[in-house]
N, C-alpha and C positions, 0 to 999 in steps of 0.2 A: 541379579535381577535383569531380565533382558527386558525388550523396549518393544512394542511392535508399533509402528506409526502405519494408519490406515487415513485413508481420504475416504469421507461419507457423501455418497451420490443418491439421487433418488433413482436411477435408472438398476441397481442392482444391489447384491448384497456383500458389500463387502468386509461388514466384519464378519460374518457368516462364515469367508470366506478364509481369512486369515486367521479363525481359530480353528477351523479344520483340523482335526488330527494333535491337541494340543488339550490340557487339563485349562478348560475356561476358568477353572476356580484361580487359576493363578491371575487371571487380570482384575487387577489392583483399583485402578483409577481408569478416567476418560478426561480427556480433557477435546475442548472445541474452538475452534476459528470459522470466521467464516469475514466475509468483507463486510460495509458499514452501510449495509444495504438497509432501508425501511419497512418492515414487514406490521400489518395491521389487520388487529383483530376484532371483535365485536363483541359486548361482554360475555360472552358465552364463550371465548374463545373458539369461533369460525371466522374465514376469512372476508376482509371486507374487498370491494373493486376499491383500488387505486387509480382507476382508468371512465373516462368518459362513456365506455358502451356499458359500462356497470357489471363485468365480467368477475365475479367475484374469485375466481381463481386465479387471476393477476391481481394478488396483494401485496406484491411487494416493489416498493419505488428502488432499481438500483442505485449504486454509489455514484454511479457515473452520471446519471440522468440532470440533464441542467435545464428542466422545465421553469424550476423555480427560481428567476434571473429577474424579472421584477420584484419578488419577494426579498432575496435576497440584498439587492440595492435601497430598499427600503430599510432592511433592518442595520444594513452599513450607518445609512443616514443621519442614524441616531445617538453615534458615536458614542454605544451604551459602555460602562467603563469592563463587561466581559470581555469586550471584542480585543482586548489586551492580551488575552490570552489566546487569540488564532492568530498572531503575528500583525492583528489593527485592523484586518479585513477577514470578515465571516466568508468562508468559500460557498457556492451553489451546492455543492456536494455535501453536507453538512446536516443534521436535521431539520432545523427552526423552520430554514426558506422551506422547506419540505415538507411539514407540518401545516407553515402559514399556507402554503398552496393550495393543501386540501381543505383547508378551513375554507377559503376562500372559491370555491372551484366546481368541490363535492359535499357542499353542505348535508341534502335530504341523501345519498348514497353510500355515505363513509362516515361523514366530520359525525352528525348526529348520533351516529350509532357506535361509535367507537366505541371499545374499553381497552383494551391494552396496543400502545405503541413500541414497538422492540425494535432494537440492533437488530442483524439475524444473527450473531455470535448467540446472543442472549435469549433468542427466541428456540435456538437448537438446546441451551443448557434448561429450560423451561419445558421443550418436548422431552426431553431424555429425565427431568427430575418433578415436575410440575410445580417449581419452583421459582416465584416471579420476578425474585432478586433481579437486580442488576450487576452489570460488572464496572467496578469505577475503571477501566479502560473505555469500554463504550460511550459513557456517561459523559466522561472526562474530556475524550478526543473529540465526539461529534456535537454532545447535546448544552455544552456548557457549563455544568456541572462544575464545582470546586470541592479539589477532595479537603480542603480546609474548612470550607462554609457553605456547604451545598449548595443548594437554590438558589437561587438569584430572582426576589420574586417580582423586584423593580425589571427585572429584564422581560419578561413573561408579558408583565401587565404591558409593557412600552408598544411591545412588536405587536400587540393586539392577541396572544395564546394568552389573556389572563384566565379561560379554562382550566388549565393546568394546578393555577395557584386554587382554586376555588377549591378541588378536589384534592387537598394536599399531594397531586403528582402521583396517584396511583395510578394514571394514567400509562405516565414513564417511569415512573420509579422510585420508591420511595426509600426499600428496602438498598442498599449499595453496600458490595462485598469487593475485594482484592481480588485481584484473577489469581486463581490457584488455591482461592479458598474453597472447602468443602460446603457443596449445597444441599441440605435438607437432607432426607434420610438415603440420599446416591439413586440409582436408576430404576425408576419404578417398574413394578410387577408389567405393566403394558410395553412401556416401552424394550425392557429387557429380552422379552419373547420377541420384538421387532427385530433384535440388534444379536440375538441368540447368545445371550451371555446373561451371568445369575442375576438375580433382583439386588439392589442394596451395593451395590459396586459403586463407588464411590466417584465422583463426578464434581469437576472443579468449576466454579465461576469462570466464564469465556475470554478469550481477546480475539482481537482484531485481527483479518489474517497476517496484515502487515506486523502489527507487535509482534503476532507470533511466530515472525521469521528474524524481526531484531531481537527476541528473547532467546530464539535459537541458535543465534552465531553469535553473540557480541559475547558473551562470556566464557570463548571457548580457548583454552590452554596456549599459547603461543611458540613456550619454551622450546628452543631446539631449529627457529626456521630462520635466526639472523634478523626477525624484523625490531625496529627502533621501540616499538609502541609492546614490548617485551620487558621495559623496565618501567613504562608508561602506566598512570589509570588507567581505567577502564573508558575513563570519559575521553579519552584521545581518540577511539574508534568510531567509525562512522558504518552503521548497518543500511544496505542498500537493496531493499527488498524490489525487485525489477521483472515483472510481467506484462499483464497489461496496460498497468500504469506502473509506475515507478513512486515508491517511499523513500524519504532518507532519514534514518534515525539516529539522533544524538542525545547524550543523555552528560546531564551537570548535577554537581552535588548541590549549588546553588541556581535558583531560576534566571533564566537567559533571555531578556525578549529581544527578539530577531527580527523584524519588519518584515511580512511579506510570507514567514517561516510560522507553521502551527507550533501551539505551544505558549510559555511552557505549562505542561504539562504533571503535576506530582503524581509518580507512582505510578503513572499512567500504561505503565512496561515491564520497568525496570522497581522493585518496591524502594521506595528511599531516597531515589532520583529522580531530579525532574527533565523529562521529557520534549526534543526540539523534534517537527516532524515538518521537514521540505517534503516536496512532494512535484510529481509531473504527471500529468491530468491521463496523458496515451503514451505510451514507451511502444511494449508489444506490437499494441493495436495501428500503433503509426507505421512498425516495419511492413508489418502485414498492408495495408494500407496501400503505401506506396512500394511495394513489390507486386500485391496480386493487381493493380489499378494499370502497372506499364504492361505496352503494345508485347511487348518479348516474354511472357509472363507463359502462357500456355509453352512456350519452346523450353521455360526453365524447366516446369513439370514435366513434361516427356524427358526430358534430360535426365531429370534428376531421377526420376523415376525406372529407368533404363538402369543407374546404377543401384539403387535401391537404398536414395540420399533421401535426406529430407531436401527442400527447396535451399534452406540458407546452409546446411553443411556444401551442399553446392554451388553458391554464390562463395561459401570461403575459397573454398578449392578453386574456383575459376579466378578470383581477386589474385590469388596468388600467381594462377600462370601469365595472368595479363601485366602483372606489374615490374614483369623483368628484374633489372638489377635494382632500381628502387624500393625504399620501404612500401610495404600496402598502402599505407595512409596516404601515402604522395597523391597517389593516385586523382586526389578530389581537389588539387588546387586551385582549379578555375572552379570547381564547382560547390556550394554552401548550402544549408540549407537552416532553417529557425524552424524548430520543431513543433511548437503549439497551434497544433493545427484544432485541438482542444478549448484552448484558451487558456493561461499562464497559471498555475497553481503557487509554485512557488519559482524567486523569492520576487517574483513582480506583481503576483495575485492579480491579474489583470485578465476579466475572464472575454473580453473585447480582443485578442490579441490572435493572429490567425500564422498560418502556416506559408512561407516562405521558400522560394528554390531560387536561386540566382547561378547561371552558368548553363544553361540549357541547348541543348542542337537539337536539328532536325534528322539524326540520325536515331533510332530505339532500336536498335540491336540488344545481344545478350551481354555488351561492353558496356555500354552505359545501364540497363537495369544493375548490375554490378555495381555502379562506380555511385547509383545514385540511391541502394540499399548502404553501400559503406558513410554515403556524405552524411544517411538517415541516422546511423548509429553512433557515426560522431558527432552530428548535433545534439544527441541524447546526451553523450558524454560533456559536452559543453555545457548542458544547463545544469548538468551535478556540480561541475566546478561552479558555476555560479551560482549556484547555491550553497557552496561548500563558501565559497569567498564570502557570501553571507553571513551566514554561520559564523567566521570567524575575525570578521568585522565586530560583529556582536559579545564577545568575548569566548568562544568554541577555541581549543585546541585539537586540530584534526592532522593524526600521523596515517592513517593507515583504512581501506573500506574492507569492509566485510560483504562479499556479495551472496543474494539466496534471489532463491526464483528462479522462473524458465529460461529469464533473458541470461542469467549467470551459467546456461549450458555451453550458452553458444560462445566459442571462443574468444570471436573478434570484438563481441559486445565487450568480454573480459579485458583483453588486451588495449581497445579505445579506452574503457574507463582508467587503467594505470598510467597508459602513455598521456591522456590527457590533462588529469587530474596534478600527472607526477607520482603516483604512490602504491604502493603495493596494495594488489586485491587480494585478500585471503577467500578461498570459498570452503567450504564445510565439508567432512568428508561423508556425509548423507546429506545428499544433493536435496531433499526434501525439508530443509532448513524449517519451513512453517510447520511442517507436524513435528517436526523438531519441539516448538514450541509449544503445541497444544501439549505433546505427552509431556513435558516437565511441568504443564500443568496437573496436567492428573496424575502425576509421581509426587506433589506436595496433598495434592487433596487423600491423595491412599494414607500420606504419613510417612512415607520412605523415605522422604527428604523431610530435612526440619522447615528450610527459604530454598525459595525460587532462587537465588544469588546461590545455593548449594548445588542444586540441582543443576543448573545451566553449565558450574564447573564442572560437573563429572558426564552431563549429556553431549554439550558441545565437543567436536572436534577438528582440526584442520586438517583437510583432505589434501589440498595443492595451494601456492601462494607465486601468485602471475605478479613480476616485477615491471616496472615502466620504463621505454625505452630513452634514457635520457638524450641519448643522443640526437634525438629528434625532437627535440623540446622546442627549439627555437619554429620550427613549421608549425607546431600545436600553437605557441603562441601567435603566432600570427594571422591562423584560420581564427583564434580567438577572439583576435580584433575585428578580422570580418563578420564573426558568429555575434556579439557586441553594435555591429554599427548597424545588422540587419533590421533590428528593434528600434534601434535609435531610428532609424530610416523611415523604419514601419506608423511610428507614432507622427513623423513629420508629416508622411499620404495622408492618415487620420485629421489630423488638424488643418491641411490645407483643403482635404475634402469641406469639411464642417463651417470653412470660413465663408466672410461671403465674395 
């Protein structure tokens, strides 16, 4: 059985493209990811505005969007006993606050009119099946849901959505399936013709993009690379899904609660296991960020562009020649930086918490954008350890990360997270770790696999495994002290501000 993993755009056709020249009748399953974005429709299913100018083609609230910061502080308030299961503090990022917003916001434009509220995982497995199932991943991680006792109708009624309860949740969902289970009778006669492949192909309940890059490496074969977590569970691995934001997934046979860490989670991923998910609000978006934002930033792109680099394989390459006979990382001694330029996701959940640089000159050459892209990426690395130390405060045993994502191309980002952490990063040998995940979804929904725990052994595979420099342990620990007293620092300005 071969595999094809395809990314769906609306700007082109891409499975069109990738069954060119192939017998379509051979594909089996589909399986979908998409981020935990909020998409909203009206009962006729067309789109509603989510937006003030009432533009009905912006329906959808992204994951990132933290309009809803009063909402969400109200529903903290109430110290309802769900919020147990997002680590004590509901995130902005999350449905409810998001929900509550528009109730409160877009009453005669949107809240009135509503009929169905989606994931967008969920909302693609409903265009592709017309199918209005949920996926207890969506349900699970964003909306509250318990895959033991559903509803929560004390929670609804509290935060002021008693809507929901009214209408038994047809709203969001009433119908909850497994991801990876088969929906309704597979891809309808309309949508098939869209996606140029037969009617009746078979089509699995969705996950998350992030699940479906920790369903795509965490269960992939180890034997043969020396590492410890080779005789170890499964639960010793920590999946580190890193783009524009950054996920950490960790999975226990028994539930974990973590402070500060989502979760946990049943089944929420992994079938069987319950699910811890750290997280970091901008990974990608911060390198970006603070690279295109410094004065030396047009000199990179000419630069890099002369060689026919991208911007950071050329900030690697230039790290290297300026660092002499030192390690790269040395290089950022006087200089730090506290990465939540976001606001703190995990494990401080503190969405008040801002972006920090300590070590700064008056010089912006092509030296220091270098030196202050590298101090970017080991800040990122820092807050995984701190979250990883989270984790295993809480009772986590973590040997080993499993990296996917974009940020997992780039070298250095690889090599910070081992030397800092301590620990071997495996990355996948199909760099595309999330449709990794979606297709062993639709490899269980065709029936080829009996479980997802099947499929993930024989799809998963390790490509390369970047070890940590130990010898440089002692400099990581001690930028970690500095990375440590920034926050601390941070919250002291906060509170002297605020006094009187």
């Amino acid at each position: 059985m071969s595999t094809h993993l395809v990314q769906l755009s609306p700007h082109n056709d891409p499975v069109k493209k990738v069954v060119q020249g192939i017998d379509v009748n051979q594909v089996r399953g589909l399986g979908f990811d998409a981020t935990c974005s909020l998409v909203v429709l009206d009962k006729q299913f067309h789109p509603l505005p989510v937006n003030l100018e009432g533009d009905s083609r912006r329906n959808i609230i992204m994951w990132l969007d933290h309009r809803a910061v009063s909402q969400v502080h109200r529903i903290n308030e109430t110290q309802h006993s769900v919020l147990q299961y997002v680590g004590g503090v509901m995130s902005v990022e999350m449905q409810a606050p998001k929900l509550l917003w528009l109730k409160e916001n877009l009453r005669e434009t949107c809240w009135d009119k509503a009929g169905h509220f989606f994931d967008l995982p969920d909302f693609l497995s409903w265009k592709a099946t017309g199918v209005t199932a949920r996926s207890l991943c969506s349900l699970v991680c964003k909306w509250t849901y318990s895959a033991e006792k559903g509803w929560d109708d004390s929670f609804w009624k509290t935060i002021g959505l008693e809507d929901f309860v009214a209408d038994n949740y047809s709203k969001i969902g009433n119908q909850v399936l497994p991801p990876g289970a088969s929906l309704g009778n597979g891809l309808t006669p309309e949508a098939a013709k869209d996606l140029g492949l037969p009617a009746g192909v078979a089509v699995a309940a969705s996950l998350i993009d992030a699940h479906a890059g920790g369903l795509g490496v965490i269960g992939a074969d180890v034997r043969g690379h020396g590492l410890s977590c080779e005789g170890q569970p499964v639960t010793s691995r920590l999946a580190v899904i890193c783009g524009t934001s950054s996920c950490h997934m960790g999975i226990s046979r028994d539930p974990i609660f973590v402070p500060g860490v989502w979760g946990p989670y049943f089944s929420a991923m992994v079938p069987g296991f319950w699910l811890n998910e750290g997280g970091q609000s901008v990974t990608g978006k911060l390198i970006d960020h603070m690279v295109q934002g410094h004065a030396a930033f047009p000199e990179l792109q000419a630069k890099a562009a002369a060689r026919c680099q991208s911007v950071y394989a050329y900030l690697n390459s230039h790290l290297d020649l300026i660092k002499k006979a030192q390690p790269v990382g040395f290089l950022t001694v006087d200089l730090h930086v506290w990465p939540d330029f976001h606001g703190n996701r995990s494990p401080l959940a503190d969405l008040t918490l801002k972006g920090m640089v300590t070590g700064l000159k008056l010089s912006q050459d092509l030296d220091d954008l270098a030196i202050l892209y590298l101090a970017t990426v080991q800040a990122i690395a820092f807050g995984t350890r701190l979250i990883i130390e989270a984790m295993e405060a809480a009772g986590h045993s973590v040997s080993t990360l499993f990296l996917c994502g974009g940020l997992s191309k780039n070298p250095l980002f690889v090599q910070m997270h081992a030397d800092i952490t301590g620990m071997p990063v495996i990355l996948s040998r199909e760099v595309e770790s999330v449709l990794v995940g979606a297709a062993i979804l639709g490899a269980c929904a065709s029936g080829d696999f009996a479980s997802v725990q099947e499929a993930m052994a024989k799809m998963s595979k390790v490509g390369k495994v970047v070890f940590p420099r130990l010898e440089d342990k002692r400099y990581y620990d001690k930028k970690y002290k500095v990375f440590l007293k920034l926050v601390e620092h941070q919250k002291e300005y906060a509170a002297i501000m605020k006094g009187d």
